[in-house]
N, C-alpha and C positions, 0 to 999 in steps of 0.2 A: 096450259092451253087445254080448253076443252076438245074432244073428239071434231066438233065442226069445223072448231078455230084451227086446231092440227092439218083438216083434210084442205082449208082454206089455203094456209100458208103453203103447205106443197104443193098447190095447184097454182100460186104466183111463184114460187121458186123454180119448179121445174118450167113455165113459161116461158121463162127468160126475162119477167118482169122484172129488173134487181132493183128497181126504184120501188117497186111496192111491197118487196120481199122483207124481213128484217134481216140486220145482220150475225151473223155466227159470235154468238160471243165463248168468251175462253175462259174454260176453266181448268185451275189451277191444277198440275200434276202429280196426278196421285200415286205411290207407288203401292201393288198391291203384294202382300206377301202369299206365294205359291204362284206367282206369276210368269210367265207375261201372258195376257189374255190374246186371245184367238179368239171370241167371239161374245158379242153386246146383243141385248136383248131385251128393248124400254119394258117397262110396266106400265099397260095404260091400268086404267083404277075401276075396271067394271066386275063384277060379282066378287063374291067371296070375302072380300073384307071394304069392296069400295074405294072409297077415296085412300085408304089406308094402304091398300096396296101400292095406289102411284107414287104412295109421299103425305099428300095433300099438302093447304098452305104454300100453293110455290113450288114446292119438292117433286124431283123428277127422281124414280127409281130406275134401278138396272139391274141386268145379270149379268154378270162376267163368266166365261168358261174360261179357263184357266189349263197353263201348263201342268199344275199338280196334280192335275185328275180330280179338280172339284167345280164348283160354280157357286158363286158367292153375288152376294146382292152390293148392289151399292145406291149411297143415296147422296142428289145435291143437295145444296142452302136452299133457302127461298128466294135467293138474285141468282143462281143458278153460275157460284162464281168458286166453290170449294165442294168436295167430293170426299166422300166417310163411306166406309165399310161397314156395313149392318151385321149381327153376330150370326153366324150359323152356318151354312156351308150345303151345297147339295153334294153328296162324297160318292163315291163308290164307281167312279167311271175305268175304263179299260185303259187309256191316254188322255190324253189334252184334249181338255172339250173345245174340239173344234167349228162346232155348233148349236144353235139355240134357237126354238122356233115356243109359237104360243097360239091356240086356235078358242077365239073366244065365241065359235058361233051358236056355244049354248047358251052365253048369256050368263053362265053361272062363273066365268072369270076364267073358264078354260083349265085344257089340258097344259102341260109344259113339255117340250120333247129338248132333251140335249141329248148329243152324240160324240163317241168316240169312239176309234178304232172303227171295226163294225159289230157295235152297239148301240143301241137306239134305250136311253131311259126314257119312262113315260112318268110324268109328275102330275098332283091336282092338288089344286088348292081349296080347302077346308069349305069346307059349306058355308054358306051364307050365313047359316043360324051360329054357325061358330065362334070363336075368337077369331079375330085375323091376325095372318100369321103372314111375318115378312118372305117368309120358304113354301114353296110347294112340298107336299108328302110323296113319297117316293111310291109308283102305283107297282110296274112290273118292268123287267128290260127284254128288246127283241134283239136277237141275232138275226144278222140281217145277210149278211153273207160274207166271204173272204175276201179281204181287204176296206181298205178306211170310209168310212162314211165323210164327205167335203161339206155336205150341206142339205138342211131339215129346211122343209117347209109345210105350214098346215094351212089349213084352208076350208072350211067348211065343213068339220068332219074326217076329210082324204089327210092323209101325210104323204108328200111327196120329198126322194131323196135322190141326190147324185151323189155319185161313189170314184173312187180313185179306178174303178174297171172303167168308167166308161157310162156306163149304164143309168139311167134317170128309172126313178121307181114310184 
């Protein structure tokens, strides 16, 4: 689905339309080694490598954060009915990456932020004139303060976060 088509269907699903919604279909259970994931995060296919980055053909990408301390990509079929692990790995996290955000409003396919503990990595994916690459390159990581980061969000630029204190940043 394209961006329009995407913004289309969640705007009949969350309606309460279920007649003009499609339905959830299922795919098959994947087990991922270094697992069990704690937090998903789609790949749409804009800057940095394009269509290559969603998949293309059908194919819908993901991030996984993962109990190991890593975040791994994954990717569906083209029916969107089996689920394969792509090689590489984003590593170096403090715990289990409990979250995963992406802020595409440069246009250039965005930053990637995943967290763990209270650490905040910042990721980018390759230039446009680049190869594309199924991984973001790892930029810099912030300490963000004492105790766990729960959840990243980006938006325009800002990154906003809530923390196990309490506190929305």
């Amino acid at each position: 689905m394209g961006d329009s088509e995407t913004q289309a269907f969640e705007r009949r699903r969350w309606s309460g339309d279920t007649e003009a919604a499609e339905p959830l279909r299922h795919i098959h259970a994947q087990t991922i080694s270094g697992g069990p994931a704690f937090s998903l995060l789609p790949l749409l296919g804009s800057g940095g490598g394009g269509e290559d980055r969603a998949g293309g053909q059908g194919k819908a990408r993901f991030l996984a954060g993962l109990h190991n301390r890593t975040a791994v990509a994954l990717e569906t079929d083209p029916d969107g009915t089996a689920l394969r692990l792509l090689p590489g790995a984003l590593p170096g996290h403090t715990g289990w990456v409990r979250t995963l955000a992406c802020d595409d409003s440069d246009g250039r396919g965005g930053d990637v932020y995943s967290a763990a503990c209270n650490f905040l990595r910042v990721w980018r994916w390759p230039a446009k004139e680049e190869e594309a690459s199924v991984l973001p390159e790892h930029l810099h990581d912030v300490r963000m303060f004492t105790g766990d980061l729960l959840q990243v969000r980006a938006y325009e630029g800002a990154v906003y976060t809530s923390g196990a204190d309490g506190a929305l940043r």
